[in-house]
Backbone as numpy.savetxt, mean C-alpha at the origin, in Angstrom:
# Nx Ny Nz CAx CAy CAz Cx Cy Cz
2.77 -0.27 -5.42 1.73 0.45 -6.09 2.00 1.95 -6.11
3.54 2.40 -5.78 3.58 3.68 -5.65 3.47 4.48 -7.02
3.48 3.49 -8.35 3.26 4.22 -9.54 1.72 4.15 -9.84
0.92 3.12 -9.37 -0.50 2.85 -10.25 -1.11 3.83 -9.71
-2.04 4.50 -10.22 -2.71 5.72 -10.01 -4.09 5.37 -9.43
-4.98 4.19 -10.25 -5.49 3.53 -9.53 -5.53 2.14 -8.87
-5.39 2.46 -7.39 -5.42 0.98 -7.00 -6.37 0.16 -6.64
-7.85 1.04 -6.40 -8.82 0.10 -6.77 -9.03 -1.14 -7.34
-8.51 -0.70 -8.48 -8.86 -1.35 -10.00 -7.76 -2.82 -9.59
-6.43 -2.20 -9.35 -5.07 -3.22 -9.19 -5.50 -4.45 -7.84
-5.97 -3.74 -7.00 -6.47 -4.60 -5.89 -7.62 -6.10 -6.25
-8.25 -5.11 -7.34 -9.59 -5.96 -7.96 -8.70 -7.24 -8.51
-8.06 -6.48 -8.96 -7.06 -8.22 -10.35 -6.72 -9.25 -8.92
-5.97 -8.41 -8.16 -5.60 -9.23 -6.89 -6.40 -10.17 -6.76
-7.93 -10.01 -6.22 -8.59 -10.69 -5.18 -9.12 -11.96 -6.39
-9.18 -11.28 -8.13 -9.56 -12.15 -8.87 -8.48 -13.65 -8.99
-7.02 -13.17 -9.13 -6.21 -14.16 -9.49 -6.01 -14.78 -7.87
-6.12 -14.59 -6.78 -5.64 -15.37 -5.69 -6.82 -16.56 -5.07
-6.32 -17.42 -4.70 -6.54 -18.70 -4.13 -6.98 -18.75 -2.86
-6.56 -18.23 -1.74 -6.34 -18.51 -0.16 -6.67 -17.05 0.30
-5.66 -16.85 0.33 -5.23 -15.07 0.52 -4.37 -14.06 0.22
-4.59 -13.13 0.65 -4.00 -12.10 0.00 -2.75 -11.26 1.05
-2.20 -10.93 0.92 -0.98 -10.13 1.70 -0.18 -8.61 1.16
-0.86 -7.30 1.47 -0.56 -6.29 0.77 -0.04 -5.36 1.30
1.34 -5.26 1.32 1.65 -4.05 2.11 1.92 -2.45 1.07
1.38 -1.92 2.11 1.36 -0.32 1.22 1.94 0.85 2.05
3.16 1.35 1.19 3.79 2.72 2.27 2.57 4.02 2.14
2.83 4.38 3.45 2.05 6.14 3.90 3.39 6.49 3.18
3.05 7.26 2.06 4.02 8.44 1.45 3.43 9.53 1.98
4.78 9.92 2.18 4.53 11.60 3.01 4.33 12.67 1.62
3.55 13.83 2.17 3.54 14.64 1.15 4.92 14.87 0.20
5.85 15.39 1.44 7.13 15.59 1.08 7.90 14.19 0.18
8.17 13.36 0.33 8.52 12.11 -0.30 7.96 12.77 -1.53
6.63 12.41 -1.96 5.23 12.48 -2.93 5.98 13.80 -3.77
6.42 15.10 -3.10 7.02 16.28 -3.78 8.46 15.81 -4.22
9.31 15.47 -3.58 11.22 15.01 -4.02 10.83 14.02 -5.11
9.82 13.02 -5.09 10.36 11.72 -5.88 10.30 12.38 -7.21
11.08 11.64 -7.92 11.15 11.90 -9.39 9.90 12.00 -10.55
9.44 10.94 -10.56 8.77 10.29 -11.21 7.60 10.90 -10.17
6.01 10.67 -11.06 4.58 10.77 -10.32 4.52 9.60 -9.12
4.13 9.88 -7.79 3.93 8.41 -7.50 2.27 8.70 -6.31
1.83 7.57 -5.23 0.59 7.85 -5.02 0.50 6.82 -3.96
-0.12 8.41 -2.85 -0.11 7.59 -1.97 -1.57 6.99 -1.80
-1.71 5.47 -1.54 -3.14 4.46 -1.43 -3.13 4.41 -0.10
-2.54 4.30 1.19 -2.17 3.96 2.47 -3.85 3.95 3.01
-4.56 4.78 2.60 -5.78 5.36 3.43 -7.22 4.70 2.89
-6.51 3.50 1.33 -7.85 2.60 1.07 -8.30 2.01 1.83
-10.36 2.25 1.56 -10.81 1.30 2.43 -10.85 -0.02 1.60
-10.42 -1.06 3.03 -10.68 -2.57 2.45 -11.02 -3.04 3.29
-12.34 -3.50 3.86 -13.87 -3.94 4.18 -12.94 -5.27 4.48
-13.08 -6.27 4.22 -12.76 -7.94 4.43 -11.34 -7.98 5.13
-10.58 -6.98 5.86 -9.74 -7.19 5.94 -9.75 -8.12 7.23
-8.93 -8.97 7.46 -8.47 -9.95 8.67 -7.64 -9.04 10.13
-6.59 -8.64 9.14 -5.76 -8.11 9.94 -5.17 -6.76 9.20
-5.07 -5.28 9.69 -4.60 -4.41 9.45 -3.93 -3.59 9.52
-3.21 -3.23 9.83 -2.22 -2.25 11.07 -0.66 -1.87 10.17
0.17 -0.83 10.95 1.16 0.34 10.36 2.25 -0.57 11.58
3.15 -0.57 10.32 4.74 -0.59 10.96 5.46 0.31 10.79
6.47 0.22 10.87 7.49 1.25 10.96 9.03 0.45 9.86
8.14 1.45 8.75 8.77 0.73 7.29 9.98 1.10 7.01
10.28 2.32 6.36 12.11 2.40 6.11 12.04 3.75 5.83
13.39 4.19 5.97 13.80 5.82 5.62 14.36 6.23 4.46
13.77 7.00 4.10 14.57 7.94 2.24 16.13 8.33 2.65
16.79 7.47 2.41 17.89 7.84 2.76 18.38 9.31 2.39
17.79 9.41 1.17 18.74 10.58 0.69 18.12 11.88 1.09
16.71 11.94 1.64 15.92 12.91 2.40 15.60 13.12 3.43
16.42 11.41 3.91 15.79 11.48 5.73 14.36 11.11 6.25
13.66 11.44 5.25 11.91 10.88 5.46 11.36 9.49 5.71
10.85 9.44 6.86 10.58 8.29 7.63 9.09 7.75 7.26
9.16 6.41 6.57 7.84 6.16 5.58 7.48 4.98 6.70
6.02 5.00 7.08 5.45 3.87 7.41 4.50 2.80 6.69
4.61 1.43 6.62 3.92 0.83 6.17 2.80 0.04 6.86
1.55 -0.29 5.84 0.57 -0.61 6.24 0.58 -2.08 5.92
0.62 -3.00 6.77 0.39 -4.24 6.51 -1.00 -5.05 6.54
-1.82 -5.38 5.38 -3.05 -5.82 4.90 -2.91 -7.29 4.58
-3.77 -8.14 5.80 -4.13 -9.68 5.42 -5.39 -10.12 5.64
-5.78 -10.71 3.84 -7.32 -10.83 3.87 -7.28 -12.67 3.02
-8.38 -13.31 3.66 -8.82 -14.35 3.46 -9.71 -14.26 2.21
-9.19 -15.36 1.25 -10.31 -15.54 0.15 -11.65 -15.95 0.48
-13.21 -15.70 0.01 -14.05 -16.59 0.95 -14.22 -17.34 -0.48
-14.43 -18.56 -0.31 -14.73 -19.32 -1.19 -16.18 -19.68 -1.11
């Protein structure tokens, strides 16, 4: 989702098209990353999502070519039927 601007909206389609559950991981872009990348991109890391099961930050991967150390947020939520 580092291009969609809003992920509200993208999350919404999610919870509409899935069955069971859902599984969303999202990088903390650093400011700096957010300034080098090429293209617009956006950091979501800090959405609230209410139903979540399980939530929590790993330790995702490095910009090689900048050195910048990105963590990810790993999001698992149950459909309620």
């Amino acid at each position: 989702m580092y291009f969609v601007e809003d992920a509200q909206t993208a999350i919404e389609h999610i919870y509409r098209i899935s069955r069971k559950a859902i599984i969303i991981s999202i990088d903390e872009l650093t400011e700096e990353y957010i300034k080098n990348f090429v293209v617009p991109v956006y950091d979501h890391s800090k959405i609230m999502l209410e139903d979540a099961i399980e939530d929590y930050f790993i330790i995702g991967w490095t910009f090689s070519s900048q050195g910048i150390h990105i963590r990810t947020r790993m999001i698992y939520i149950e459909q309620k039927n």
